[in-house]
C-alpha positions in Angstrom: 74.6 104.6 115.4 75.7 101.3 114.4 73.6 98.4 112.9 75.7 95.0 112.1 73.3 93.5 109.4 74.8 90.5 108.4 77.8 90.2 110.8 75.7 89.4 113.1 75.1 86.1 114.5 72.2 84.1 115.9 74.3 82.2 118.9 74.7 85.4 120.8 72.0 86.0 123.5 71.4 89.5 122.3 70.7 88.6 118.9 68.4 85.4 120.5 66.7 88.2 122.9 65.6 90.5 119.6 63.6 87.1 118.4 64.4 87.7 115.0 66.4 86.5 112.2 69.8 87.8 111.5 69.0 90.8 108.7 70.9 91.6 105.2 69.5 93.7 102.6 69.5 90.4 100.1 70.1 86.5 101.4 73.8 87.0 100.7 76.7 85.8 103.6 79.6 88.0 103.9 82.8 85.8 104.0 85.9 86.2 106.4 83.9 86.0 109.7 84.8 84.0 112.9 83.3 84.2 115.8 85.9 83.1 118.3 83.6 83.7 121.8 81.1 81.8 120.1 81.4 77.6 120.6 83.5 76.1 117.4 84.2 79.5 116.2 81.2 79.8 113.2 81.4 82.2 110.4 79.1 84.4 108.9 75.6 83.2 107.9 73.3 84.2 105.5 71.2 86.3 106.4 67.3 86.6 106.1 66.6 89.7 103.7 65.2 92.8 105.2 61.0 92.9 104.3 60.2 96.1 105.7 62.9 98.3 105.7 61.0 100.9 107.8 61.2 98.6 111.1 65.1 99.0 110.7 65.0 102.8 110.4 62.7 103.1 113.3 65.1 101.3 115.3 67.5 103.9 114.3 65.4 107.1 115.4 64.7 105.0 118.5 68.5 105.0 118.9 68.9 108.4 118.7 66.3 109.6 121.1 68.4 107.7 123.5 71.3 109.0 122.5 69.4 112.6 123.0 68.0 111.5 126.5 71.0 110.3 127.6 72.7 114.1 127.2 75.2 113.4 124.0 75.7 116.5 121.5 75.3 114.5 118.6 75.5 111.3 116.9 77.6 109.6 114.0 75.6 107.1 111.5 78.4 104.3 110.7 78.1 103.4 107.1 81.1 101.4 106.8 83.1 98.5 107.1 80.7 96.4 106.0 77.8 97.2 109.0 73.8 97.4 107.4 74.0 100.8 106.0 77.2 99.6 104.0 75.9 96.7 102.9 72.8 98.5 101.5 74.6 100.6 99.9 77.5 98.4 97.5 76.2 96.4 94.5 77.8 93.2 95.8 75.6 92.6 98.8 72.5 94.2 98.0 70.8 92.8 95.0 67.0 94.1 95.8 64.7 94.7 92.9 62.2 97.2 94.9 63.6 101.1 95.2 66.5 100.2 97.6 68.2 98.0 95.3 69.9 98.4 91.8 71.2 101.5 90.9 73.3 103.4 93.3 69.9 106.1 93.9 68.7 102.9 94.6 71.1 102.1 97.2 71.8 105.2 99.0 68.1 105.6 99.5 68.3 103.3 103.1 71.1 105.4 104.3 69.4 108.8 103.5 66.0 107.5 105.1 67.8 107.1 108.3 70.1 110.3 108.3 65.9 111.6 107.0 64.9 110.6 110.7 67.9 111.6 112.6 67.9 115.2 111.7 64.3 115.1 113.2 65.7 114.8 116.3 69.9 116.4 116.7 70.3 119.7 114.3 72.3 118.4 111.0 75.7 120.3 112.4 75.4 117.5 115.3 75.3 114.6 112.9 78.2 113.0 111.3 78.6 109.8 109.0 81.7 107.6 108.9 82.2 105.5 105.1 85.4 103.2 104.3 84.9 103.8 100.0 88.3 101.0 99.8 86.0 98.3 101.3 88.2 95.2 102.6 86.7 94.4 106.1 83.9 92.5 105.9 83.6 91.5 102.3 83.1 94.8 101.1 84.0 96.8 97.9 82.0 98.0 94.9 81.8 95.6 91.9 81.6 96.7 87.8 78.7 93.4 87.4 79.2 94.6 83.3 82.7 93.5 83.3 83.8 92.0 86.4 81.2 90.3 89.0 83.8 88.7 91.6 86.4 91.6 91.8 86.4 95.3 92.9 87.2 97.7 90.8 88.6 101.5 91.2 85.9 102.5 88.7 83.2 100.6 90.6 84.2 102.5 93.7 84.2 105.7 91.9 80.6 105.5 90.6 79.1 104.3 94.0 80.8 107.0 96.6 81.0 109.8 94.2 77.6 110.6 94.0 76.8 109.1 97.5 79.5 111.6 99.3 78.0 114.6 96.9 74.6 114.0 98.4 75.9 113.7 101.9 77.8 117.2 101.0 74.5 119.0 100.3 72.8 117.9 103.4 74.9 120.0 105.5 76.6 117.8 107.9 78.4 118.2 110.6 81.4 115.6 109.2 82.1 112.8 106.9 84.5 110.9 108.4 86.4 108.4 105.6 88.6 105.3 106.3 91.8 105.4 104.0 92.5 102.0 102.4 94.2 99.1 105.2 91.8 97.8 107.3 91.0 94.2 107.1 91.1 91.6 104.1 91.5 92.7 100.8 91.0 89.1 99.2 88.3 86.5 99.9 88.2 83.1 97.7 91.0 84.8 95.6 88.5 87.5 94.8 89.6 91.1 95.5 87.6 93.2 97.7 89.5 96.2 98.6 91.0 98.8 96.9 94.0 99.7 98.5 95.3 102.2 96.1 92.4 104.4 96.9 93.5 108.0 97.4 91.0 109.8 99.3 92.2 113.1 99.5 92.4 113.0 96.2 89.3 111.8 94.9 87.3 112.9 97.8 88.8 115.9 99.1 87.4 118.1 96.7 83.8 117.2 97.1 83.4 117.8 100.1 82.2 121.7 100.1 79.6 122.3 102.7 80.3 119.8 105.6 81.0 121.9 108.9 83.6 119.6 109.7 85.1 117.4 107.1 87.9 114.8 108.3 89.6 111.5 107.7 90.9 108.9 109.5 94.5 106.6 110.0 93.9 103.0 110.6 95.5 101.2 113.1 97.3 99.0 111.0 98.7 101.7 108.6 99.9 104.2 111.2 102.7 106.3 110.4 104.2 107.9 113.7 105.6 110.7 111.0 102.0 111.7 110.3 100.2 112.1 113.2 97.2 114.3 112.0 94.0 112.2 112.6 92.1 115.1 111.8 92.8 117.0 108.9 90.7 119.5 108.2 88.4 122.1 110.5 86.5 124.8 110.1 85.0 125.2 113.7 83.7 122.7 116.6 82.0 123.4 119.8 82.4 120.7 122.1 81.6 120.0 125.7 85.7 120.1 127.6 84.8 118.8 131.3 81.8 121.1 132.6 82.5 124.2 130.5 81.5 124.2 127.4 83.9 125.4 124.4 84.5 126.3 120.9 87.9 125.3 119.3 89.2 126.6 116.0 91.7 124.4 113.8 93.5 125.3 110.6 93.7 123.3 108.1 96.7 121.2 107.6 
């Protein structure tokens, strides 16, 4: 289920067809963007700040009904790489004073309000969530605003996705999917924005305890042909294989 917030642009006919304003959680412009099959190649704008957040989560549960109608097991809310739910969440681009802004409660709550209306319609064990905690693409990466405004921060990144994937833990998903550190910019204006010494087995791996299926992901760029396991860790998955349906069991690894 994927929302593009502020990486979205108003030259495309979809986005002209919706006849509203490209959304952000706050009037802030991610940097880094180009639009190459757009005329003169335009960057990010800034976008018009979300008034009524329940609009947006409606047009998530709408999603998912259609995913449901159209016969798919189960549906994956992506809350990375710098997409609405992402941009919700991190300090840097969401600078709200009403309960979906300031403190990282605060900032989950959009997230959790649409995962809220998901579950209403796929069983949680059919619902997984995909978060890139390094940041990078898109402009993204937690901020310390105490000590350091312009530049991510290891510390910053531990106090947002800490709690965030603890709460995710207790809501009995299916999987939470994590990017490891590599994918797209990790400076904008000579600021840093990702943190690509982020170890996320190691600071994430532990606290993830009740997810059916918790796993992480390779990117592209980083791939290592000498480690070649995508997904790491499985208790049990039933999946549709052709016309049969089966269930497939995977040690972990």
């Amino acid at each position: 289920m994927w929302h593009v917030g502020r990486v979205a642009h108003p030259g495309y006919e979809l986005q002209k067809a919706t006849g509203k304003p490209v959304p952000g959680p706050s009037a802030i412009a991610a940097r880094g963007g180009a639009f190459h099959d757009l005329p003169g190649n335009p960057g990010y704008i800034t976008p018009t700040a979300i008034e009524d957040r329940r609009t947006i989560v409606e047009e998530y549960a709408q999603a998912t009904r259609n995913a449901k109608k159209a016969g798919f097991d189960g549906v994956e809310l992506h809350n990375a790489n710098g997409y609405l739910p992402n941009q919700f969440l991190e300090n840097h681009s969401n600078k709200r004073t009403d309960k979906y802004g300031g403190s990282v409660e605060n900032r989950m709550r959009f997230s959790l309000e649409i995962l809220d209306e998901i579950f209403k319609i796929y069983p949680r064990s059919r619902v997984g969530i995909k978060l890139s905690p390094s940041g990078g693409y898109n402009d993204m990466g937690p901020v310390d605003e105490s000590k350091d405004p312009k530049h991510a921060s290891y510390e910053a990144l531990l106090e947002q996705y800490v709690p965030f994937v603890k709460k995710l833990d207790s809501l009995g998903l299916g999987y939470i999917q994590m990017m490891r550190p590599g994918f797209g910019a990790t400076k904008y204006d000579e600021e840093q924005r990702g943190y690509e010494d982020l170890d996320i087995f190691k600071d994430f791996r532990p606290l993830v305890k009740n997810a059916k299926v918790p796993f992480q992901t390779l990117v592209n760029q980083k791939f290592n042909p000498k480690i070649q396991i995508l997904i790491i860790v499985f208790r049990e998955l039933s999946v549709h294989a052709g016309r049969g349906r089966g269930t497939y069991r995977f040690g972990e690894s």
